[in-house]
N, CA, C and O atoms as a Tripos MOL2 file, in Angstrom:
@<TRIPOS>MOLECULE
protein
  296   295    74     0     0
PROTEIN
NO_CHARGES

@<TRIPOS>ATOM
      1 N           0.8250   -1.2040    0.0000 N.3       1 UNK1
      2 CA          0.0000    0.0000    0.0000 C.3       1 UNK1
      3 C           0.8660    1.2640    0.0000 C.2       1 UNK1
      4 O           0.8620    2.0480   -0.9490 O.2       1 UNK1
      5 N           1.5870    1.4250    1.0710 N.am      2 UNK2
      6 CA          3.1910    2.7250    1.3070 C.3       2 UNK2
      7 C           3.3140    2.7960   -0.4270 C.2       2 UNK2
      8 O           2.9000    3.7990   -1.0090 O.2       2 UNK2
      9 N           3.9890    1.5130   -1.2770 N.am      3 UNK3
     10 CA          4.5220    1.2230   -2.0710 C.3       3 UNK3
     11 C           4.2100    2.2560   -2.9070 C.2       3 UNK3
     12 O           4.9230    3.2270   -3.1590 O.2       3 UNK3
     13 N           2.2990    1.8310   -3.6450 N.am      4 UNK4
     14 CA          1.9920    2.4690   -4.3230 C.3       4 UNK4
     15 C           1.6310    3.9750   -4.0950 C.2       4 UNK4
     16 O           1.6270    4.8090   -5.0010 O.2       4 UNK4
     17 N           1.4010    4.1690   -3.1010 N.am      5 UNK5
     18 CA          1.2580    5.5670   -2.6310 C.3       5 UNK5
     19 C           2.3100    6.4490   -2.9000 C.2       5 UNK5
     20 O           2.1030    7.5730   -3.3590 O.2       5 UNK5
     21 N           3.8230    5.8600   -2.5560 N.am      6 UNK6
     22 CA          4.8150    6.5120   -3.2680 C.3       6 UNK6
     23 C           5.1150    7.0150   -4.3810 C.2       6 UNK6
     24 O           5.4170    8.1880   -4.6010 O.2       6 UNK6
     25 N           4.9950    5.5930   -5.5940 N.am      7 UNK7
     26 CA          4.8600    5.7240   -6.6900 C.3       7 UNK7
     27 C           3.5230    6.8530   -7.2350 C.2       7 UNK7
     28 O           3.8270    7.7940   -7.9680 O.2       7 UNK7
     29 N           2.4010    6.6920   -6.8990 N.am      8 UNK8
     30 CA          1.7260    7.7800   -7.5730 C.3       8 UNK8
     31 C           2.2560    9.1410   -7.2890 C.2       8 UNK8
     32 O           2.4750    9.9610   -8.1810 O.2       8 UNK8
     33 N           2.4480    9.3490   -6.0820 N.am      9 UNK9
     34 CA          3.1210   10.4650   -5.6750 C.3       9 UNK9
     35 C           4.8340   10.4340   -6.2210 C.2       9 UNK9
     36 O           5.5560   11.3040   -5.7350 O.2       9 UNK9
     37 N           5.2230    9.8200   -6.8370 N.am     10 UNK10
     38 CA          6.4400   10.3010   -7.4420 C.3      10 UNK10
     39 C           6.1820   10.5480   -8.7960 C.2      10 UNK10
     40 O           6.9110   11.3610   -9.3660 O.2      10 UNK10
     41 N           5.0620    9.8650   -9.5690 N.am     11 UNK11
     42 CA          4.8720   10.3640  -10.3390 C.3      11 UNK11
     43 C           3.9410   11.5080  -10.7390 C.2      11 UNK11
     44 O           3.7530   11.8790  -11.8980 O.2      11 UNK11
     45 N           3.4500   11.9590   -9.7770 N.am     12 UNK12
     46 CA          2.4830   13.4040   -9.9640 C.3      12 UNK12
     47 C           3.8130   14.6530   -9.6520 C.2      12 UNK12
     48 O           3.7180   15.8800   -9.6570 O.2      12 UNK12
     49 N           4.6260   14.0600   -9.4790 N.am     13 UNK13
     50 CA          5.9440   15.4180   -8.4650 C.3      13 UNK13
     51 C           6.3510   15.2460   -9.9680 C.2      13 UNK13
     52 O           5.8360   15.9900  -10.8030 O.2      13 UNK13
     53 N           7.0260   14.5350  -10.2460 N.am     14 UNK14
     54 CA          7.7760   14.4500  -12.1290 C.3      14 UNK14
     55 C           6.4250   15.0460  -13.0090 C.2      14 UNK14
     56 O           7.0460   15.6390  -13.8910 O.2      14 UNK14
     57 N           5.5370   15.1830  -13.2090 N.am     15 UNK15
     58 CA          4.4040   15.5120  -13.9000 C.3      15 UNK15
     59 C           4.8490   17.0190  -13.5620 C.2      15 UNK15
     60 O           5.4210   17.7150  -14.4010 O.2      15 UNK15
     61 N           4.6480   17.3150  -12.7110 N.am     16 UNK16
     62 CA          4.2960   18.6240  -12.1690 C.3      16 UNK16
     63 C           6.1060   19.2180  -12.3670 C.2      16 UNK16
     64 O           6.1060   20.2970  -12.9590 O.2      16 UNK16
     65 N           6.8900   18.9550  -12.1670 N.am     17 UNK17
     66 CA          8.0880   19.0800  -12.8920 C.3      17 UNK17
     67 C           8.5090   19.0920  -14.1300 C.2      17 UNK17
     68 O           9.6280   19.5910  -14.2560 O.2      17 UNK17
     69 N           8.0400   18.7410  -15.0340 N.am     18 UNK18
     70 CA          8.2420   18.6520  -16.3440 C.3      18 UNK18
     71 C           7.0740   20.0670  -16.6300 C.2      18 UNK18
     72 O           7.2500   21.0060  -17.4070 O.2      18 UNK18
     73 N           6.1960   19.8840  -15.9570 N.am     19 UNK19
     74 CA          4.7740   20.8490  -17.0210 C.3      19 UNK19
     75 C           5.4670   22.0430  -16.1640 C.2      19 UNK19
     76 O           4.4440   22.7270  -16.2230 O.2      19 UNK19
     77 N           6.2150   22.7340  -15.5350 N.am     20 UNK20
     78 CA          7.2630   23.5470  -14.9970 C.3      20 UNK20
     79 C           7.9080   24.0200  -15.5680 C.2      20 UNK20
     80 O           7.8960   25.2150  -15.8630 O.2      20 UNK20
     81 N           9.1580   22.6670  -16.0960 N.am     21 UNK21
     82 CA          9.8750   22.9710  -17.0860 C.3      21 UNK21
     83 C           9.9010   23.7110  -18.3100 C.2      21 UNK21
     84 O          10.6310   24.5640  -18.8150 O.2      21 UNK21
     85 N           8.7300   23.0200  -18.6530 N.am     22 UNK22
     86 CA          8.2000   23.4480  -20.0590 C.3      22 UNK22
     87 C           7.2830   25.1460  -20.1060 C.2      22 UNK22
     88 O           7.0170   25.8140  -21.1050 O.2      22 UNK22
     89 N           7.0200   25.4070  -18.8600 N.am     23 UNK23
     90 CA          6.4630   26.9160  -18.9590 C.3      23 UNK23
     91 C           8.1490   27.8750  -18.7760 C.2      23 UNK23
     92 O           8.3600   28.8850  -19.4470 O.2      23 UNK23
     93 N           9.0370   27.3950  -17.9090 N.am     24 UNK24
     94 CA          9.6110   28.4250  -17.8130 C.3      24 UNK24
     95 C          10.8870   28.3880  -19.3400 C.2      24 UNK24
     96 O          11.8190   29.1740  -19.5180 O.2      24 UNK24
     97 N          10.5110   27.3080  -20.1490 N.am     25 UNK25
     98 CA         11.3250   27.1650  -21.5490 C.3      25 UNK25
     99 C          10.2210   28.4040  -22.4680 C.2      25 UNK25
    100 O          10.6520   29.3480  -23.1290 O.2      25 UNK25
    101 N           8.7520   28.0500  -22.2610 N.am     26 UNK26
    102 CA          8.3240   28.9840  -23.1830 C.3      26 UNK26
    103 C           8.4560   30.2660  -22.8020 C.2      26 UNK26
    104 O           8.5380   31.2040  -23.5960 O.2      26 UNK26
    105 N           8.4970   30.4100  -20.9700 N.am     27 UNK27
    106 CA          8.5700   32.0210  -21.1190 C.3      27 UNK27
    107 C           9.9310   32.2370  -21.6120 C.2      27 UNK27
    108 O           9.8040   33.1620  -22.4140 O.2      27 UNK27
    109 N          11.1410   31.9000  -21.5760 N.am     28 UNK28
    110 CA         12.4000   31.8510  -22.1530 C.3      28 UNK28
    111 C          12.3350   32.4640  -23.6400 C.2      28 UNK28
    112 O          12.9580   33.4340  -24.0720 O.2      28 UNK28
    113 N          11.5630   31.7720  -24.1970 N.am     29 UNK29
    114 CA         11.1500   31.8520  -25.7120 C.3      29 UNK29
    115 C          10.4730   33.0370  -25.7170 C.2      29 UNK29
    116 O          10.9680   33.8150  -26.5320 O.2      29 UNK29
    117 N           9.4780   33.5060  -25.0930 N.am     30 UNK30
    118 CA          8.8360   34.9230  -24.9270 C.3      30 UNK30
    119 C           9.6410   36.1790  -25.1580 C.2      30 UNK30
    120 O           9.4930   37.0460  -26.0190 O.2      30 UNK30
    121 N          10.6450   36.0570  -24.0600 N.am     31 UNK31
    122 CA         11.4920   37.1250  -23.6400 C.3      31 UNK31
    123 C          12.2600   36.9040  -24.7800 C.2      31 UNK31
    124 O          11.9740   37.8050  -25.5680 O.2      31 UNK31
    125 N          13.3640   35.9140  -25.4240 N.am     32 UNK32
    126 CA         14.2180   36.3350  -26.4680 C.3      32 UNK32
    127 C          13.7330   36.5380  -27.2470 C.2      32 UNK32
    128 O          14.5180   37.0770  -28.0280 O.2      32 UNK32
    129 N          11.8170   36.3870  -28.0820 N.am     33 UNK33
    130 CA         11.3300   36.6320  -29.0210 C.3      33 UNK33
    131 C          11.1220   38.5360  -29.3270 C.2      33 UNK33
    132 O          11.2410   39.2690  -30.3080 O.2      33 UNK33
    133 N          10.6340   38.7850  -27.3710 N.am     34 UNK34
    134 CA         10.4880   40.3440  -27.6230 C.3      34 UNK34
    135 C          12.0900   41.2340  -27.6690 C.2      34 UNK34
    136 O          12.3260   42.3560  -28.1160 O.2      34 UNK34
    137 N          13.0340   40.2090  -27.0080 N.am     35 UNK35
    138 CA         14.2310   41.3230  -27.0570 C.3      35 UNK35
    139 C          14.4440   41.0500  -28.9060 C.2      35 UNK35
    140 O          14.5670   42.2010  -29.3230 O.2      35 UNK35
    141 N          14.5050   40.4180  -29.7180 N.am     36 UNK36
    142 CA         14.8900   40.5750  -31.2390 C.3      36 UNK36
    143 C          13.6050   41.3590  -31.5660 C.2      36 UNK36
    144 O          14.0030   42.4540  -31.9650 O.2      36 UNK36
    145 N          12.2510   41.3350  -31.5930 N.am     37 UNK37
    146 CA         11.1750   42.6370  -31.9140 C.3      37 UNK37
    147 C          11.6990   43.8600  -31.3550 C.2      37 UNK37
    148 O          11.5340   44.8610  -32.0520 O.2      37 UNK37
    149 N          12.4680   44.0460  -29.9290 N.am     38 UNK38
    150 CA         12.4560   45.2600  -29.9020 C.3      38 UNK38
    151 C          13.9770   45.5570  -30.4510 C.2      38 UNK38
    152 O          14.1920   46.6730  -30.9230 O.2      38 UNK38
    153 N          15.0090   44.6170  -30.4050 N.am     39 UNK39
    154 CA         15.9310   45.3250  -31.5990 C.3      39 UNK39
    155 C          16.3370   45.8310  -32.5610 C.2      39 UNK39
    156 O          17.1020   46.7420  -32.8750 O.2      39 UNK39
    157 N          15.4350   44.7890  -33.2100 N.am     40 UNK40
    158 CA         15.3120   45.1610  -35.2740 C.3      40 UNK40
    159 C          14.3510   46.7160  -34.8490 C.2      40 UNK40
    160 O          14.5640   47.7290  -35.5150 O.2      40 UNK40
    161 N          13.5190   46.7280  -33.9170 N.am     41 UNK41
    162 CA         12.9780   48.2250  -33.5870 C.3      41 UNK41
    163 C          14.1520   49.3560  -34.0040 C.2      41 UNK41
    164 O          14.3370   50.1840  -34.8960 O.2      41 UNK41
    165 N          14.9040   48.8080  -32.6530 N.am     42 UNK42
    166 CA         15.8270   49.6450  -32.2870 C.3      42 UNK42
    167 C          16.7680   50.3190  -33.4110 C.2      42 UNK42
    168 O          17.1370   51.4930  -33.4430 O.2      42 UNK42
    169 N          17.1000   49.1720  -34.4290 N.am     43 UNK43
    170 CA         17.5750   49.0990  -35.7480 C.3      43 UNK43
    171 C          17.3480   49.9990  -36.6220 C.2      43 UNK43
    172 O          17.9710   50.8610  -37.2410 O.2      43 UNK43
    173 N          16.0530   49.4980  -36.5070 N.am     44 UNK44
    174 CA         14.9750   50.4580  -37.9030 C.3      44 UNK44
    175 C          15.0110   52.0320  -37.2360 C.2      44 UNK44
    176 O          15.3610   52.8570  -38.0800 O.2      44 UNK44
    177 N          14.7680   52.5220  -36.1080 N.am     45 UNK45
    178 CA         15.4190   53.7770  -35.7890 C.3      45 UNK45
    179 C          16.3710   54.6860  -36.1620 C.2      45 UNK45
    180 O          16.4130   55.8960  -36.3850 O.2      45 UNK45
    181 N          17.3080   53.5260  -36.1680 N.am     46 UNK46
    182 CA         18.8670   53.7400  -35.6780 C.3      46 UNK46
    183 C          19.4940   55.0730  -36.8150 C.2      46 UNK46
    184 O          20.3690   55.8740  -36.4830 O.2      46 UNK46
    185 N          18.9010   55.0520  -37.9830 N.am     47 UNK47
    186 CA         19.0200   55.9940  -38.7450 C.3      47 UNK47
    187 C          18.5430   57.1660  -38.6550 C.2      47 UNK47
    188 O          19.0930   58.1150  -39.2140 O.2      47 UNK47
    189 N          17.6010   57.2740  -38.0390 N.am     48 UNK48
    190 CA         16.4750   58.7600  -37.5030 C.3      48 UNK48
    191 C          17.0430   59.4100  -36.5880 C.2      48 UNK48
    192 O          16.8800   60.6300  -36.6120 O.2      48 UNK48
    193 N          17.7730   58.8950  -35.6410 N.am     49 UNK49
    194 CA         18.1400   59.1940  -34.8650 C.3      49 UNK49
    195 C          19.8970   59.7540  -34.3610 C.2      49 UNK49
    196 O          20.3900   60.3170  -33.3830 O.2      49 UNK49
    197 N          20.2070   59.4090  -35.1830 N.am     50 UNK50
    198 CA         21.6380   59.7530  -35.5750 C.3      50 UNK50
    199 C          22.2360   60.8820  -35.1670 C.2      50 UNK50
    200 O          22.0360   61.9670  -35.7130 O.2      50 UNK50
    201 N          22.9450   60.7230  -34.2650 N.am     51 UNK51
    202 CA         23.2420   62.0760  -33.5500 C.3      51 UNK51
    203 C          25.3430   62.4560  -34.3810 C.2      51 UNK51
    204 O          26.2960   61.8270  -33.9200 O.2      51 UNK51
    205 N          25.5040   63.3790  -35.3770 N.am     52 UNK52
    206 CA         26.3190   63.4930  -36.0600 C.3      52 UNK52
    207 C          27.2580   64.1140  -35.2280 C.2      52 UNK52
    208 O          28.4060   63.9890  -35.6560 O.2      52 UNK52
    209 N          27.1250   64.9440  -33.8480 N.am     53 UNK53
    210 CA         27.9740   65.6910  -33.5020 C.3      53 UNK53
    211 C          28.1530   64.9330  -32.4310 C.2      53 UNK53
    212 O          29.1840   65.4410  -31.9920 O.2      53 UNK53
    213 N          27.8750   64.0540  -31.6780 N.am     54 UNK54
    214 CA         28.4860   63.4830  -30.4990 C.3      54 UNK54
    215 C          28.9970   62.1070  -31.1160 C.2      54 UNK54
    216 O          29.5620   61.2500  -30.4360 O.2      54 UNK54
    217 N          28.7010   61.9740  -32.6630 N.am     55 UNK55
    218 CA         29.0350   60.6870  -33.3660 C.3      55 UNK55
    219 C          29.0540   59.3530  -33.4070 C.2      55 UNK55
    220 O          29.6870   58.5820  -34.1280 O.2      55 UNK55
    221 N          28.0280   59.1120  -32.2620 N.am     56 UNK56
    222 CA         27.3600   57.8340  -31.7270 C.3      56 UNK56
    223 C          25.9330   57.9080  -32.2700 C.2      56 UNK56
    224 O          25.4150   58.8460  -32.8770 O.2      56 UNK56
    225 N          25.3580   56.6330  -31.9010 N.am     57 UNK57
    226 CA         23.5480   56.7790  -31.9090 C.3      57 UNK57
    227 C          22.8420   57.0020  -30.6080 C.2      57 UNK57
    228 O          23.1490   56.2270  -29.7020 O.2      57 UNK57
    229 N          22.0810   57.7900  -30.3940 N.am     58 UNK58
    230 CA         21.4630   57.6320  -29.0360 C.3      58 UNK58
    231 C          20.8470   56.3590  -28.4410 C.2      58 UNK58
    232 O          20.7560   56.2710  -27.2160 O.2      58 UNK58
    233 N          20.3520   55.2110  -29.3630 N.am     59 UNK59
    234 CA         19.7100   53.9120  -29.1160 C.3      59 UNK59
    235 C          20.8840   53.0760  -28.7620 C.2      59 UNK59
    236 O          20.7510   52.1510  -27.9600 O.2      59 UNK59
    237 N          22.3140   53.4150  -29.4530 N.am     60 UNK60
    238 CA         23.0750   52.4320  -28.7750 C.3      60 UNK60
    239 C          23.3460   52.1520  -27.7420 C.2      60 UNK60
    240 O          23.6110   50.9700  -27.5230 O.2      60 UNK60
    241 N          23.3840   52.8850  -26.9300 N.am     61 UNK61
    242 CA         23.4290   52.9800  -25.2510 C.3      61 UNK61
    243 C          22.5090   52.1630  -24.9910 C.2      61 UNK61
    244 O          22.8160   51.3300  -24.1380 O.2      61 UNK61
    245 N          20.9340   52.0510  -25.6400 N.am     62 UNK62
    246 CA         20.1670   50.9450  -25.0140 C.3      62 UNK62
    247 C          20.0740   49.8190  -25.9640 C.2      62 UNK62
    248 O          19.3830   48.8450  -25.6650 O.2      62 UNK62
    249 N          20.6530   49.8650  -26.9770 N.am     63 UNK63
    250 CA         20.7000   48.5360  -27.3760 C.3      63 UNK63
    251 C          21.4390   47.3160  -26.9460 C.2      63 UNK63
    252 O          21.0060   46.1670  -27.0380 O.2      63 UNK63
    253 N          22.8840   47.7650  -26.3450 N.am     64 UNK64
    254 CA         24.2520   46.7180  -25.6290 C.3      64 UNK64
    255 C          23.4130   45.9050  -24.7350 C.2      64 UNK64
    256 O          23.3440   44.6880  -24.9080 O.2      64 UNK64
    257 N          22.7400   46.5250  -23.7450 N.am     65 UNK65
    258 CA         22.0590   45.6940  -22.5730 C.3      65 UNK65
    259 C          21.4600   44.8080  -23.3020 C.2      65 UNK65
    260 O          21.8290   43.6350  -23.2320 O.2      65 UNK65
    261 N          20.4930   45.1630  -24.0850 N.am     66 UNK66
    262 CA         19.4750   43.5010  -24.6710 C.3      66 UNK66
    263 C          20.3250   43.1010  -25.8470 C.2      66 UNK66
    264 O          19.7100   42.2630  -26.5060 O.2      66 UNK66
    265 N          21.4080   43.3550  -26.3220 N.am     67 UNK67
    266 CA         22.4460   42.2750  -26.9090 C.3      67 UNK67
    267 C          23.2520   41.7950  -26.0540 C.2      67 UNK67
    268 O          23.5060   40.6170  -26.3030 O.2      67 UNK67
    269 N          23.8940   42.2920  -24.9280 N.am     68 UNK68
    270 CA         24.3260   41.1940  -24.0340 C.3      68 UNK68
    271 C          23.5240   40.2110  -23.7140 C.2      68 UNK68
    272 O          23.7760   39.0320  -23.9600 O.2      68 UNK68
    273 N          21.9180   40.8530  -22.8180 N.am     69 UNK69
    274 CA         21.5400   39.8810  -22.5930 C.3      69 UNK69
    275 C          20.9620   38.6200  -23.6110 C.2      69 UNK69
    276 O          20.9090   37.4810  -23.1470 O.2      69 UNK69
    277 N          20.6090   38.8430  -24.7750 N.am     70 UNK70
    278 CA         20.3120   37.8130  -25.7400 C.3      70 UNK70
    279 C          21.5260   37.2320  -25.8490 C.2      70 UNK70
    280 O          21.4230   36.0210  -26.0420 O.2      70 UNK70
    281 N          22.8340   37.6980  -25.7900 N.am     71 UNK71
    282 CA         23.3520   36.6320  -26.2530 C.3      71 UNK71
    283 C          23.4950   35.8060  -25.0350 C.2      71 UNK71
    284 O          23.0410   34.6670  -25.1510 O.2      71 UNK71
    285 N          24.0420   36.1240  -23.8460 N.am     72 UNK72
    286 CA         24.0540   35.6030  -22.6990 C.3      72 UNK72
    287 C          22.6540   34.0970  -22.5000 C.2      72 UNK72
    288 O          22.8830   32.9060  -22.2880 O.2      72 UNK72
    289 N          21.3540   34.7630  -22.6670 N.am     73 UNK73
    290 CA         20.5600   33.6580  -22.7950 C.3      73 UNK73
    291 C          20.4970   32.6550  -23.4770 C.2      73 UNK73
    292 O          20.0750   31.5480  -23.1410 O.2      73 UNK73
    293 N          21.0740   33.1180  -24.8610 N.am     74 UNK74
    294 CA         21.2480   32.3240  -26.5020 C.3      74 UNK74
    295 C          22.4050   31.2970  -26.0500 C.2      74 UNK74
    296 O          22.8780   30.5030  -26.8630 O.2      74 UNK74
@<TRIPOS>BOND
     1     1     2 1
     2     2     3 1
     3     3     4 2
     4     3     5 am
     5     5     6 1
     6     6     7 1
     7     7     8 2
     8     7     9 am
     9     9    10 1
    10    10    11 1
    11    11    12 2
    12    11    13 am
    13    13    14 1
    14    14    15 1
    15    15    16 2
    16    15    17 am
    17    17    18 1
    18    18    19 1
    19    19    20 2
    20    19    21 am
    21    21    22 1
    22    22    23 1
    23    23    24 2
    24    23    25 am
    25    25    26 1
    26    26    27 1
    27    27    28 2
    28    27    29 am
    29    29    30 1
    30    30    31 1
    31    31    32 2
    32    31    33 am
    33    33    34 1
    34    34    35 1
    35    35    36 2
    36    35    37 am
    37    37    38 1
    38    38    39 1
    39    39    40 2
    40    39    41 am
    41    41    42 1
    42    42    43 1
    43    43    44 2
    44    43    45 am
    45    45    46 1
    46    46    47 1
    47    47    48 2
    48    47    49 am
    49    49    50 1
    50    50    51 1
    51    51    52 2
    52    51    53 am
    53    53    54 1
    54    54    55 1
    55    55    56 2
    56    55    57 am
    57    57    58 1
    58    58    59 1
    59    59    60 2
    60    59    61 am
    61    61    62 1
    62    62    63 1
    63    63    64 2
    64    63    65 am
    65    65    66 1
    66    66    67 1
    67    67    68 2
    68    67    69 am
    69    69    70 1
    70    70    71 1
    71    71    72 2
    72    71    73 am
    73    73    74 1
    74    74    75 1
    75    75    76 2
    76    75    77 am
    77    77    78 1
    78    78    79 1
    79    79    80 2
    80    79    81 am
    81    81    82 1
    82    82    83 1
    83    83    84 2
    84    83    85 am
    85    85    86 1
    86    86    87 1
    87    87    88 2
    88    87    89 am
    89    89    90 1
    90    90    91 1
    91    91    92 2
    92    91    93 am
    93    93    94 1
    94    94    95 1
    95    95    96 2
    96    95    97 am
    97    97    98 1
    98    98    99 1
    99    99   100 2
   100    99   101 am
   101   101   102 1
   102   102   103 1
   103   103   104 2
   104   103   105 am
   105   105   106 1
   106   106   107 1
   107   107   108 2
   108   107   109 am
   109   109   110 1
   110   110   111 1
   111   111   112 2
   112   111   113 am
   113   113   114 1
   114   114   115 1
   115   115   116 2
   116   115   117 am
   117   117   118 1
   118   118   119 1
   119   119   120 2
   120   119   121 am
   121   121   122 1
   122   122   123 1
   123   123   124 2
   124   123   125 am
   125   125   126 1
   126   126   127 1
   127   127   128 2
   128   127   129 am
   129   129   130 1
   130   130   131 1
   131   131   132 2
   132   131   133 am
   133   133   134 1
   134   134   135 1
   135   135   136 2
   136   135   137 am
   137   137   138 1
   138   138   139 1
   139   139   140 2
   140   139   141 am
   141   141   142 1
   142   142   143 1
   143   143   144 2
   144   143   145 am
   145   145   146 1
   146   146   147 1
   147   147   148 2
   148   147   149 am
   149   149   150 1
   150   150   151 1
   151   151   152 2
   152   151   153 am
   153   153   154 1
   154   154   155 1
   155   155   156 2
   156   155   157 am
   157   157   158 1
   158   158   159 1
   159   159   160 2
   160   159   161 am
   161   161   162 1
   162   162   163 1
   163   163   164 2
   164   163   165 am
   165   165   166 1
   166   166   167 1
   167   167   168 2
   168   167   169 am
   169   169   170 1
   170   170   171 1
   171   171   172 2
   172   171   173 am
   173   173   174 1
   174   174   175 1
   175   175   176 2
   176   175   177 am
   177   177   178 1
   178   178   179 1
   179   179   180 2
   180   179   181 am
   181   181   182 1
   182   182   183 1
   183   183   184 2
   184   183   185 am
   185   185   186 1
   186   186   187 1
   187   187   188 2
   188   187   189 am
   189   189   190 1
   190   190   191 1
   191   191   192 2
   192   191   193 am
   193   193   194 1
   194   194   195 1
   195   195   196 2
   196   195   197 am
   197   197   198 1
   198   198   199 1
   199   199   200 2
   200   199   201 am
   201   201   202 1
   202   202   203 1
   203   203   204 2
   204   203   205 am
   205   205   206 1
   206   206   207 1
   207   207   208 2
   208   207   209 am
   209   209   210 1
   210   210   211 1
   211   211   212 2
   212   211   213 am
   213   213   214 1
   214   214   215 1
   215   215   216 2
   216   215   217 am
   217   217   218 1
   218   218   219 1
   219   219   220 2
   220   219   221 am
   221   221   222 1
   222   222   223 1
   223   223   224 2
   224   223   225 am
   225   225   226 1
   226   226   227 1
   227   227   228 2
   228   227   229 am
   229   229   230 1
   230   230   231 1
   231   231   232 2
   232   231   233 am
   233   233   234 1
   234   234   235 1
   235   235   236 2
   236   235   237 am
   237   237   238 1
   238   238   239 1
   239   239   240 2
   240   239   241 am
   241   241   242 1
   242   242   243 1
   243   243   244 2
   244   243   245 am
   245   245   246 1
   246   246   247 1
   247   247   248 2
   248   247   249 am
   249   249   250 1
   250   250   251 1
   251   251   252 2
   252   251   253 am
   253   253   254 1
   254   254   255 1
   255   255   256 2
   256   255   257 am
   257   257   258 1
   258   258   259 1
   259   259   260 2
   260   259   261 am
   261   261   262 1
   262   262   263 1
   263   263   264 2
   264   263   265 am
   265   265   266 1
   266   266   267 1
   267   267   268 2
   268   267   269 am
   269   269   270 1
   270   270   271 1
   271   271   272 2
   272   271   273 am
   273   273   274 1
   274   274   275 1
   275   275   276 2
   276   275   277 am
   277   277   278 1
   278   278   279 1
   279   279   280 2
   280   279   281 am
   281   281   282 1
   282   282   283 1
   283   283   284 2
   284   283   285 am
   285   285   286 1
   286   286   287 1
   287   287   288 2
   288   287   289 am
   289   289   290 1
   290   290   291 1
   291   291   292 2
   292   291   293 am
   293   293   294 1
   294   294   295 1
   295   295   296 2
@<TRIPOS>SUBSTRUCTURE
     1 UNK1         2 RESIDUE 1 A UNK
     2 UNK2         6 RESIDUE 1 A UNK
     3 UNK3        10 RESIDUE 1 A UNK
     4 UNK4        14 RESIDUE 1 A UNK
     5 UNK5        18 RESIDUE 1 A UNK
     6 UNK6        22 RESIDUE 1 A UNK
     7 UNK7        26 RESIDUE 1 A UNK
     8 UNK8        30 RESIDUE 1 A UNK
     9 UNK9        34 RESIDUE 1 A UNK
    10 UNK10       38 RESIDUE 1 A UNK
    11 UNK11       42 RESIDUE 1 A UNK
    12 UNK12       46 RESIDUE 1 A UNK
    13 UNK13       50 RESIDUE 1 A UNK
    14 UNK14       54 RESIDUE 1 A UNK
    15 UNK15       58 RESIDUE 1 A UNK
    16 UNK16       62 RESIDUE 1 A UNK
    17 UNK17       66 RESIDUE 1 A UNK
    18 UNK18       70 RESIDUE 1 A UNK
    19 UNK19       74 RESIDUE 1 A UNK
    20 UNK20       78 RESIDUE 1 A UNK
    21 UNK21       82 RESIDUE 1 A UNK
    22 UNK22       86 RESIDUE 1 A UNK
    23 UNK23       90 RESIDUE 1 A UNK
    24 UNK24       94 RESIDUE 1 A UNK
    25 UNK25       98 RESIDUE 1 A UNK
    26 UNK26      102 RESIDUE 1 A UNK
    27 UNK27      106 RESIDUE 1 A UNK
    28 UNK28      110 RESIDUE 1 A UNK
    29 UNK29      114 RESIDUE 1 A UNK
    30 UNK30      118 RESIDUE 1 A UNK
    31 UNK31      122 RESIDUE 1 A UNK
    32 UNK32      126 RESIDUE 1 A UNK
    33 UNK33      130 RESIDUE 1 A UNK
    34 UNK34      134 RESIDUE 1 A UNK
    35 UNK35      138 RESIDUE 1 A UNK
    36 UNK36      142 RESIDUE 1 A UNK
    37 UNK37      146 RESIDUE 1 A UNK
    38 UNK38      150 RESIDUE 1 A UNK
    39 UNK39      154 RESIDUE 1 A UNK
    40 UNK40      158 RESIDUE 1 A UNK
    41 UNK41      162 RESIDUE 1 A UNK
    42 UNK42      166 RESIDUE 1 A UNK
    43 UNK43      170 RESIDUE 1 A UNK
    44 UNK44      174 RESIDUE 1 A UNK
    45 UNK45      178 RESIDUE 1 A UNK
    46 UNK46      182 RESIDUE 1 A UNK
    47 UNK47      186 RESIDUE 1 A UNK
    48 UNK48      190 RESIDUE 1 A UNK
    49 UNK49      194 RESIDUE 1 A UNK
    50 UNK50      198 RESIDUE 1 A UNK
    51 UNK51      202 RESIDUE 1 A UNK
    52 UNK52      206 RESIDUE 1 A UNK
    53 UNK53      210 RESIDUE 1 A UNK
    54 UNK54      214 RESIDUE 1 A UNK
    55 UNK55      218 RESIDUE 1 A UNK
    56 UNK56      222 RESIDUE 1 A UNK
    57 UNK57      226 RESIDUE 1 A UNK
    58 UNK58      230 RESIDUE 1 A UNK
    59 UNK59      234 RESIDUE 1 A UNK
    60 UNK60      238 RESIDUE 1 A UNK
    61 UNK61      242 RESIDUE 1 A UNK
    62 UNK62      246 RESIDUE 1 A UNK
    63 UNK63      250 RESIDUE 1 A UNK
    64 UNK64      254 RESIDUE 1 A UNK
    65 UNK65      258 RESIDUE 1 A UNK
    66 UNK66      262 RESIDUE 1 A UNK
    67 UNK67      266 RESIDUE 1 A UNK
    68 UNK68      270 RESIDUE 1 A UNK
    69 UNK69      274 RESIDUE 1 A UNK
    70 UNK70      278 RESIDUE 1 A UNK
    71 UNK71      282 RESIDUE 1 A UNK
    72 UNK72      286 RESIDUE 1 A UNK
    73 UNK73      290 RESIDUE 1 A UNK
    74 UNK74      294 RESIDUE 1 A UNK
């Protein structure tokens, strides 16, 4: 009786572990999906915005953070 009681209960803990797994893989997938939407954003800007006399872009400053972090996650 212990026996099976274990067993169901080890297998509802692995159930419930895996269906876990698998949400925090899709939110994974969420987040690197919106950091590349908001880059190619950032991208498509990147020309409008062009600052000629300090000779940088103003978006680059916020673009490094979500290319580190994508690649870091990647």
């Amino acid at each position: 009786m212990m026996s099976s009681i274990r067993r169901i209960y080890q297998c509802d803990l692995r159930c419930a572990m895996s269906l876990w797994r698998r949400c925090l893989q899709l939110n994974h997938l969420c987040w690197n999906l919106l950091n590349i939407v908001v880059l190619l954003l950032l991208y498509h800007l990147w020309s409008w915005l062009w600052l000629p006399y300090l000779g940088l872009n103003l978006l680059t400053c916020l673009m490094w953070p979500l290319l580190l972090r994508l690649n870091v996650e990647l």
